[in-house]
Every structure is written in C-alpha cells, then in structure tokens.
N, C-alpha and C positions, 0 to 999 in steps of 0.2 A: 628328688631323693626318694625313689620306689623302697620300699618297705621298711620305711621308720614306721617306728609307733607313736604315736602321738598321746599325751596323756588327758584327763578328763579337762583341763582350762584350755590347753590347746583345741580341743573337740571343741570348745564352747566356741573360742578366739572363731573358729573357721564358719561356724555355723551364724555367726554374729556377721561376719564379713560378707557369707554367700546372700545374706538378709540383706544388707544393709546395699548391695552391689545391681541387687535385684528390685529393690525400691527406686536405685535412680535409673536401670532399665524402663523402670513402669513409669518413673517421673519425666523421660524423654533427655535425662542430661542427669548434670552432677545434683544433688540436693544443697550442696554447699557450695558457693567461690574455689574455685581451682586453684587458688590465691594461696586459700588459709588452707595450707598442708595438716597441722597438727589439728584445727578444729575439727575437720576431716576426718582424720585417723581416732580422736576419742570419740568421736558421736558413730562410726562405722565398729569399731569394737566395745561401746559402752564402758569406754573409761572417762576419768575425768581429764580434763584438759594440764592440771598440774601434772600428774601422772605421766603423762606424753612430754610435757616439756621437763620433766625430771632426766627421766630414761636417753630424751635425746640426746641432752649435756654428758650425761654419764658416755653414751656412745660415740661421741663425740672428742670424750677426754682420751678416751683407752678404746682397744679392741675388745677384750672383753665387758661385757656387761655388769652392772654392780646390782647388789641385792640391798634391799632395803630392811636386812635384819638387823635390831638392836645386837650387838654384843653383852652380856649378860655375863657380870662378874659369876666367876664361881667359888661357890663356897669350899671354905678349907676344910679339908680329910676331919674328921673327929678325933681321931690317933696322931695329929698332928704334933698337936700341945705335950702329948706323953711321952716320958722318959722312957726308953730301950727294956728298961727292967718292969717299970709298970705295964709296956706291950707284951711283956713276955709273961705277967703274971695272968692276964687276961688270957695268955694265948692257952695259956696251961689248966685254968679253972675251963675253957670249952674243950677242953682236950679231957679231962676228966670226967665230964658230962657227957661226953658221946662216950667214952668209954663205961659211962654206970649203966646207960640206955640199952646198951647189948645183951 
C-alpha cells in the first residue's frame, strides 16, 4: 500500500515490530515458540496478551474489526422538558437582548 499515512500508534505498532524482528535476528531464531502465535504478537507489539485474544475473536466473528468504546448515554436537550410557548418566550427575551446591545 505505497502512500498511506500512517498515524502516531501505527508509527509506534511498526517501530515495535522492526525492534522486536531484529532481536530474534540477533537472537539466531524466534525469542518465543513458533507455537504460541498470540504470545508472539503481544510481547512483538507490547500489548497485553488479553488484548490479542480479544481483537482475534472480534476478527474472527465479523470482517470488520470492533472498537472497544463504552457507548455513553447522552443526556437530554435542556429545552426538552419546555412547552413550545416557554421556548418561544426564551427565544424572544435573547432576541430582545441582541437587539438593546446594538
């Protein structure tokens, strides 16, 4: 993929890998069992091992990948609770106000 940008975690992801690819160069072999795939990939990217087995189920279930954000109720409008006539008296007392400020 020639001229993606990569952003500042992905910069880290690579620089962790080229490290970690070039220890078992100097080490004459793998640093871990060829075996354990996932212990692998977290101790070569400095994740935890939950982490890797999380993400692989997640890719595993679906093509895309899932994120790990809480969803976070949002709170209701303020103007919610108010009657049509009390938004409209509000609207009119700041409409009055820009109009003294002039």
């Amino acid at each position: 993929m020639p001229g993606k940008r990569l952003n500042s975690q992905a910069r880290e992801f690579v620089a962790k890998l080229l490290k970690y690819f070039s220890d078992e160069k100097d080490n004459g072999g793998p640093l871990k069992p060829m075996t354990s795939v996932k212990e692998r990939v977290a101790d070569a990217l400095g994740i935890s091992l939950r982490t890797v087995t999380t993400i692989k189920s997640c890719s595993d279930r679906s093509q895309a990948l899932c994120t790990s954000g809480k969803s976070r109720p949002r709170l209701k409008s303020k103007t919610e609770d108010l009657r049509d006539s009390q938004k409209q008296d509000v609207r009119n007392v700041i409409y009055d106000m820009y109009a003294q400020s002039k």
